[in-house]
N, C-alpha and C positions, 0 to 999 in steps of 0.2 A: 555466565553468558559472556561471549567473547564477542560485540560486534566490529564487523567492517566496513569501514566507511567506505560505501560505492560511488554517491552523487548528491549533491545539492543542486536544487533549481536554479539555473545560471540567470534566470530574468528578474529573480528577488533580492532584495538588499539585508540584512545586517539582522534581521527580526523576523523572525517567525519564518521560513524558507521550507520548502516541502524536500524533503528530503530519503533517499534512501540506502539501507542496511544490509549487509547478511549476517545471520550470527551462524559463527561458524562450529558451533556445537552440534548445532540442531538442523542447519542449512535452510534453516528459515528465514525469508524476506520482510525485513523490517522496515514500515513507511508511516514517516510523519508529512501530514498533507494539509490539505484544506478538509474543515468538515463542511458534509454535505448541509445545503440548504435542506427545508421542513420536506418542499415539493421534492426532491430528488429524493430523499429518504421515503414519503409515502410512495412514491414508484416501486422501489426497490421491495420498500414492505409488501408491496400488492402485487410485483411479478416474481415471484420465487421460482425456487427451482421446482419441477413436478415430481411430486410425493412430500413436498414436504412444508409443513405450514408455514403460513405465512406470517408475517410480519420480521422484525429483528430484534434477534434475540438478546438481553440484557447484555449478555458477554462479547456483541460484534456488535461494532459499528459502520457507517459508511461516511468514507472518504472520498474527496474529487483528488484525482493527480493531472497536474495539467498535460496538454497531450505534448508539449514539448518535453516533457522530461523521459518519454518512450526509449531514446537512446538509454537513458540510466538505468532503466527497468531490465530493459536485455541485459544491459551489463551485471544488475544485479541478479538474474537467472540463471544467468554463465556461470557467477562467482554461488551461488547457490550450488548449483549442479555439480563443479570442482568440489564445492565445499562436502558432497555425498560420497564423494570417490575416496 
């Protein structure tokens, strides 16, 4: 796994910073963030997609990314997208 460092959240200091990836093997989007609180996690458990059960499943979890980090996120999409070409 080869990642790319796209973006770090510019409003966090020195510890713990929500951060985003591309690995360019796989052109997959790699995000360290905040974990969701208990209340936002049972939302998510309780509105799935339709067809398929609900709750969250052992292997995924949910994250918040703050909405200021949206610039990075495109950028990591971009650098995704290149990363399939």
């Amino acid at each position: 796994m080869d990642l790319q460092f796209i973006g770090i959240d510019p409003e966090t200091g020195k510890n713990g910073s929500p951060t985003a990836w591309v690995d360019q093997e796989t052109a997959d989007i790699v995000i360290q963030s905040y974990t969701a609180d208990e209340a936002t996690r049972a939302q998510c458990a309780d509105r799935t997609a339709p067809g398929h059960a609900k709750g969250i499943p052992d292997h995924e979890t949910v994250i918040r990314i703050p909405a200021h980090m949206v610039p990075i996120l495109r950028e990591a999409c971009d650098a995704a997208q290149r990363a399939q070409l």
